[in-house]
C-alpha positions in Angstrom: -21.0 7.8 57.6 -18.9 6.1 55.4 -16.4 6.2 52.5 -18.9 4.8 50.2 -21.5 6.9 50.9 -19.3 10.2 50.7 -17.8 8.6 47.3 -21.1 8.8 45.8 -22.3 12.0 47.3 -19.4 13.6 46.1 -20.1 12.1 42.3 -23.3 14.1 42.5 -22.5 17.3 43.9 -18.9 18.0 42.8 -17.2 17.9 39.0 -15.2 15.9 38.0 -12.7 18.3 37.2 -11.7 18.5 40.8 -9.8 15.4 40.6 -9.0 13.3 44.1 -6.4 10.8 44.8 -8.3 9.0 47.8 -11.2 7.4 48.2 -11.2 8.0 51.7 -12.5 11.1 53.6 -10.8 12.5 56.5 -12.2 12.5 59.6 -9.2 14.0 61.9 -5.3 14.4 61.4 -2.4 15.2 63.9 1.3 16.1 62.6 1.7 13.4 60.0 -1.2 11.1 60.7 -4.6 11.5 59.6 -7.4 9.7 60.2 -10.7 8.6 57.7 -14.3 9.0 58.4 -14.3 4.6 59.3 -11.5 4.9 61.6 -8.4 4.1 59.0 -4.9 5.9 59.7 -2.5 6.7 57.5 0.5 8.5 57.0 0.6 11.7 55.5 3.5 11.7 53.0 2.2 14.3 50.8 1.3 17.2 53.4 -1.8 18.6 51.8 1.0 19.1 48.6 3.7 20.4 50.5 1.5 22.9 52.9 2.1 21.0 56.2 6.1 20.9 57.1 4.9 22.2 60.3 2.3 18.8 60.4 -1.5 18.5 60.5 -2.6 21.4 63.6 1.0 22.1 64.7 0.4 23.5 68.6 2.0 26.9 68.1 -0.7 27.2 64.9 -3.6 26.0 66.2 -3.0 28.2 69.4 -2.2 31.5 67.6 -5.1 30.9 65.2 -7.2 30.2 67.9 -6.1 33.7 69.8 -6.6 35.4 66.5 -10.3 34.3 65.9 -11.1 35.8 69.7 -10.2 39.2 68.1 -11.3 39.3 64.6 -11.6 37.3 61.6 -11.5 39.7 58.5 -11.6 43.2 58.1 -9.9 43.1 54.6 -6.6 44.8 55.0 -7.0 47.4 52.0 -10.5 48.7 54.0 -8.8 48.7 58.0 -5.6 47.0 58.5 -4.0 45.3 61.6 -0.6 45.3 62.7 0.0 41.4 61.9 0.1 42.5 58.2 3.2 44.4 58.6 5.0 41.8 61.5 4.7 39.2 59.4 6.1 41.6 56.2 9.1 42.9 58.4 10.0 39.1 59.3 9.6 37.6 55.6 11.7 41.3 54.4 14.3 39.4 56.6 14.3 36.2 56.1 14.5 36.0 52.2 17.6 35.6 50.4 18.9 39.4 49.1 20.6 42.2 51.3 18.8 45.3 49.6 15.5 46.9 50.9 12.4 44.8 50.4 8.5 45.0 51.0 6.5 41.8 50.8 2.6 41.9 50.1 0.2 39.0 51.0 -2.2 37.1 48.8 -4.6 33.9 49.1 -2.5 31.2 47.2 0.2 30.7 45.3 -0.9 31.0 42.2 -2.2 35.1 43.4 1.3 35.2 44.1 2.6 34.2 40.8 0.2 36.4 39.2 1.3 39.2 41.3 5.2 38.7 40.5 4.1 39.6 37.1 1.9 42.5 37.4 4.5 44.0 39.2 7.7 43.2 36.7 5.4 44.7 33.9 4.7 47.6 36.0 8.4 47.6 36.8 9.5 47.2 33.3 6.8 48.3 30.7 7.3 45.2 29.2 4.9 42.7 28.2 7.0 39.7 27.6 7.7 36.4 30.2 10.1 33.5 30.3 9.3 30.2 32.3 10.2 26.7 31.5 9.1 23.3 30.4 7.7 21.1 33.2 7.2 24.5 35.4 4.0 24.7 37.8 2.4 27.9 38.5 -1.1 27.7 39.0 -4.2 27.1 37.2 -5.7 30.6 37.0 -5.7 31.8 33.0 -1.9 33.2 34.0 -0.7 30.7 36.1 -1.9 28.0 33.3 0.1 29.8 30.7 3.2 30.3 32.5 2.6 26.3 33.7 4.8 24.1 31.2 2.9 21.0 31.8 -0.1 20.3 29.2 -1.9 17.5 30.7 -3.8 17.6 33.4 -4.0 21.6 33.5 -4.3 23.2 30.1 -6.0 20.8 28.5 -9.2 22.6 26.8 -9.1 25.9 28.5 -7.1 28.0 26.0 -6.6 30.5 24.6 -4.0 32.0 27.3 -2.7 35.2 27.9 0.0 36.0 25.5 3.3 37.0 25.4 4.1 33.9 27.6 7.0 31.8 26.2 8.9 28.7 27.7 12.5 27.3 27.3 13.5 24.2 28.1 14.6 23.9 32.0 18.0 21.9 32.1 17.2 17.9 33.1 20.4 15.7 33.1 18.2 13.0 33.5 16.1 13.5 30.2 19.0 15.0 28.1 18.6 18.6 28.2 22.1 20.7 29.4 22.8 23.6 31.2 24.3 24.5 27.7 21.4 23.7 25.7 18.6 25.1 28.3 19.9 28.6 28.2 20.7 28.2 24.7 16.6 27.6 24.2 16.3 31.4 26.2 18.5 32.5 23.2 16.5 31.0 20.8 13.8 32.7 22.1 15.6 36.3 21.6 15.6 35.2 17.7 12.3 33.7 17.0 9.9 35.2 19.4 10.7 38.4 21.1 14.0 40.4 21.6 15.0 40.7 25.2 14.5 44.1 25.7 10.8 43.4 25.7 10.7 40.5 28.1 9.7 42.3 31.4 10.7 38.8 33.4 12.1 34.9 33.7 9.9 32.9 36.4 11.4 29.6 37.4 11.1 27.5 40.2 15.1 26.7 41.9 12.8 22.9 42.3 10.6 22.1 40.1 7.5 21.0 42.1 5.0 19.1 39.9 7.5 18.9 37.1 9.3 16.3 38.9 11.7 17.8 42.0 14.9 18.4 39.4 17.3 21.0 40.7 18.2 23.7 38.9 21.8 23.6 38.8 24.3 26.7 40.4 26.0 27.6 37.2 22.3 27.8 35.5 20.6 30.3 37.7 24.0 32.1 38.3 23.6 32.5 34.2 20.0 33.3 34.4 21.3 36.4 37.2 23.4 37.5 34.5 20.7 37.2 31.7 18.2 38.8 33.6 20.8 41.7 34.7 22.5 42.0 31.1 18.8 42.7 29.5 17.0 44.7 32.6 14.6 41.5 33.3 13.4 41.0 36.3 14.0 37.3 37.7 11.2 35.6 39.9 12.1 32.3 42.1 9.1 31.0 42.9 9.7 29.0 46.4 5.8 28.1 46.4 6.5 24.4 46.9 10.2 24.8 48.1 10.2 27.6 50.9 9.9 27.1 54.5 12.2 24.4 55.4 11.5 21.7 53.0 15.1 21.7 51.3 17.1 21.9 54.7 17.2 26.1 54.1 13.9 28.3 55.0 13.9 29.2 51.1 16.1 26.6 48.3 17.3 30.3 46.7 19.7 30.0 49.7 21.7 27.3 48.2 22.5 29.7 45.4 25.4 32.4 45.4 22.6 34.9 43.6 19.4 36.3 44.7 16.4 36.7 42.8 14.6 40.5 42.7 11.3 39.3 43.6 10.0 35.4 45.1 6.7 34.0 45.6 5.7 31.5 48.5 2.7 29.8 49.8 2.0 26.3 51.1 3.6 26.2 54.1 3.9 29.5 55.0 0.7 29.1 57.0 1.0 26.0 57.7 -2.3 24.6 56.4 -4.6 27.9 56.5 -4.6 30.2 53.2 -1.9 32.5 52.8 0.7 33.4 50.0 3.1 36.3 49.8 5.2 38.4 47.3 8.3 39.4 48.7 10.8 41.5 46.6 13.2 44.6 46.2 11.4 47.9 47.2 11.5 50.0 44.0 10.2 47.0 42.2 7.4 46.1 44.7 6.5 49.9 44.9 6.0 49.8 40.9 2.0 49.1 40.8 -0.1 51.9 41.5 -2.2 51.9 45.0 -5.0 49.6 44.4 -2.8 47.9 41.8 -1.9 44.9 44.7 -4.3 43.4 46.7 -7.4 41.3 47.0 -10.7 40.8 49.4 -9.1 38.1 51.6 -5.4 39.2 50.5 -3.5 38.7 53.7 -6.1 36.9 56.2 -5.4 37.7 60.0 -5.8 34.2 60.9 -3.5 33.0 57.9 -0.8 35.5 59.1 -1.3 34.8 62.9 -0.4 30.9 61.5 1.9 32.4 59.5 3.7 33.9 62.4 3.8 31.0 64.7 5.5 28.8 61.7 8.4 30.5 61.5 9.0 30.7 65.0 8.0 27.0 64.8 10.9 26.7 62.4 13.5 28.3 64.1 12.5 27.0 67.9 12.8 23.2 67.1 15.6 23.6 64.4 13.4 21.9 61.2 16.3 23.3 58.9 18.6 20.2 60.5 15.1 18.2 60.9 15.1 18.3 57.2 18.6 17.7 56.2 18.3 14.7 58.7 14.9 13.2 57.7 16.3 13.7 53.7 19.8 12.0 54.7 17.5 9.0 56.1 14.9 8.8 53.2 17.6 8.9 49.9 20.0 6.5 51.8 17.0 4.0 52.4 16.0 4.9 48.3 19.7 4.0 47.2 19.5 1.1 48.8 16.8 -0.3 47.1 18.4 0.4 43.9 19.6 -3.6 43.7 16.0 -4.8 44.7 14.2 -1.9 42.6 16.1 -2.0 39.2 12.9 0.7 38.1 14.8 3.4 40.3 16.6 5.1 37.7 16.9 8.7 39.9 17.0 9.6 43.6 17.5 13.2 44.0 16.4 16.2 46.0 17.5 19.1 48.7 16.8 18.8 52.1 13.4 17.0 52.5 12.2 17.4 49.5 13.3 14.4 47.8 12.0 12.1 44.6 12.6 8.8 43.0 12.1 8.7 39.7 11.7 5.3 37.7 12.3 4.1 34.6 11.7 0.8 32.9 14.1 -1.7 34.0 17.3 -1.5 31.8 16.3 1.3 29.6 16.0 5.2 30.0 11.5 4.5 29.3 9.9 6.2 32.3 7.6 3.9 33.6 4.4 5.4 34.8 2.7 2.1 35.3 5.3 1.1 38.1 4.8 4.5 39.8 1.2 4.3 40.3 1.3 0.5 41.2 4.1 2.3 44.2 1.6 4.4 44.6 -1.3 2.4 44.7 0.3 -0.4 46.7 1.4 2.0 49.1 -2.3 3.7 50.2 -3.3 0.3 50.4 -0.8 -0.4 53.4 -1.8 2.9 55.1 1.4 5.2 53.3 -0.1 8.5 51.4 2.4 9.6 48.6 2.1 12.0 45.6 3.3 11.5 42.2 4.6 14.2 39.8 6.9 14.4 36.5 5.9 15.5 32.8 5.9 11.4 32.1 4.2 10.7 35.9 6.9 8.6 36.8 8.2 10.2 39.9 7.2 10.2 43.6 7.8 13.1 45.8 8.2 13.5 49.5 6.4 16.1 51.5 5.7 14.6 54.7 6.0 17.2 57.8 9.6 18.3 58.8 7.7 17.6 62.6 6.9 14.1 61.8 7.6 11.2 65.1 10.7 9.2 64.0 9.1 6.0 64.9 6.2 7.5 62.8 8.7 8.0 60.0 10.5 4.6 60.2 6.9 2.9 59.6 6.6 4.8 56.8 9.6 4.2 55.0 9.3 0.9 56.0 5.7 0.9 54.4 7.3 2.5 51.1 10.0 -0.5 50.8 6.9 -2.9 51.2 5.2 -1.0 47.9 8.6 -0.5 45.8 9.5 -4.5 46.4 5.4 -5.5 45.6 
């Protein structure tokens, strides 16, 4: 078997739609290596998009996953449920950011998650109306495509979308847009498109995933608190991307000095298998009708056995410090190859999850060619990293929080290799 071969196979039997970065096919992967079909390794810098901060078959995952499937494998939790449904609930209750009663409920991926939040803020509210920002990722069902603030690749001929959906601008230092002027967009809004009383809630993310890793800054989502407490709206973090260690706190809503009523979170909650969960103040969360919440593999036993053994994984071999280490190393190694690399025009980031951003040399033009050549240059050497950013000029960093440190210093020295090419 052979790359080649499984290239052209793949022409034939899948669409193009389903676009892929590599034209290599894995074979096996361990923690942050991964290994192709012809016996290639690389290192895995983008973690299946931010799903494996626990690393490729983690022991503690594979081993509870592996005890689960000995019991049962699906029984759909809405027909007979099981007990790991509610441990995992009364842990994630816990663990999020908020000190008032909570209930979580479990979906399939993040973007059921996202969907979710809303259905239950309408319920909630009786409002129709929803807030999220420009460069925002949220999925690409019909919802999660119109709450997304991000055209091309995921919108592009597949509308109409659902209305009432409206987008401000999310504050970017970088590209010109203030705290000052992003929340003056919300109000702009309340003028021109629909008073506040009818907005039922603002979604944003506290790190923009795909729209380029920028951090929302403490005085904007203490403002947006206020906003969404002033007007009765309902504010949604979605931690998709950002939860479960990745910024050097099990969920970036802890950096804040406010909580947000409900958050969404996927990815690495499972550490590779599918599982996504809505976790959020009890009287909001109790809104929907029975039957209103759920789904046919909402809440898979082997996804919440996984589930379970990544937070333990979290907390038993300290990845919160893993993360503010490994993220310490990465932007002091990005910073300085500022003199080399005059295209770095950004290096930013909580935690682990960091991004460069470039620009053309001497000018505030991103450059997208640059960033694919670093990206390009770099799977060549055996280095797998993701781009992001409205303009594609950014690379982000999701390797596992788990990852060797010799493992990690050939990486980072494979990434100076690509920047300097």
């Amino acid at each position: 078997m052979s790359n080649k071969d499984l290239m052209q196979r793949k022409a034939e039997a899948t669409p193009r739609g389903v676009g892929v970065m590599c034209t290599f096919f894995a074979s096996k992967a361990k923690n942050a290596e991964v290994w192709d079909v012809e016996g290639n390794r690389y290192i895995d810098f983008a973690g299946g998009i931010g799903v494996l901060n626990t690393g490729h078959l983690h022991d503690k995952v594979q081993a509870a996953v592996a005890e689960q499937l000995n019991k049962f494998s699906h029984t759909c939790y809405q027909v007979v449920p099981y007990e790991s449904y509610i441990s995992v609930a009364e842990k994630l209750n816990k663990l999020t950011p908020g000190n008032f009663a909570k209930k979580t409920a479990f979906f399939s991926t993040g973007a059921e998650a996202v969907e979710n939040a809303i259905k239950v803020a309408r319920a909630a509210t009786g409002r129709p109306g929803v807030i999220a920002f420009g460069g925002a990722f949220h999925g690409r069902t019909m919802l999660g495509m119109a709450l997304t603030g991000k055209v091309a690749p995921y919108k592009i001929g597949f509308g109409p979308f659902v209305g009432e959906i409206y987008h401000a601008a999310y504050p970017n230092a970088l590209h010109g847009v203030s705290v000052e002027e992003s929340l003056a967009s919300i109000e702009k809004l309340f003028k021109f498109d629909i008073e506040a009383k009818r907005v039922a809630a603002i979604i944003f993310e506290p790190i923009q995933g795909e729209g380029g890793f920028y951090v929302a800054p403490a005085e904007w989502v203490r403002a947006i608190r206020k906003l969404c407490d002033d007007n009765g709206i309902v504010m949604i973090a979605d931690e998709v991307q950002a939860g479960f260690a990745r910024t050097g706190k099990l969920f970036a809503m802890e950096h804040y000095d406010v909580t947000p009523d409900l958050t969404t979170m996927a990815k690495s909650l499972a550490g590779g298998f599918p599982l996504a969960a809505l976790v959020g103040k009890a009287e909001l969360m109790d809104a929907p009708a029975p039957g209103g919440l759920g789904g046919t593999y909402a809440g898979s036993p082997l996804g919440l056995a996984a589930a379970n053994a990544v937070i333990d994984a979290i907390q038993e071999e300290k990845l919160l410090d893993r993360a503010n280490k490994l993220g310490d190393i990465l932007k002091e190694k990005l910073h300085g190859l500022k003199k080399d690399v005059p295209q770095i025009a950004d290096v930013r980031g909580l935690g682990a999850m960091i991004a460069v951003e470039f620009n053309k040399a001497g000018t505030h033009e991103p450059d997208t060619d640059f960033t694919k050549k670093v990206q390009t240059k770099a799977l060549e050497s055996g280095l797998i990293l993701l781009t992001c950013g409205v303009y594609a000029n950014v690379v982000r960093f999701l390797f596992p929080l788990t990852i060797e440190d010799a493992v990690f210093e050939e990486a980072l020295g494979k990434l100076e290799a690509a920047l300097k090419a």
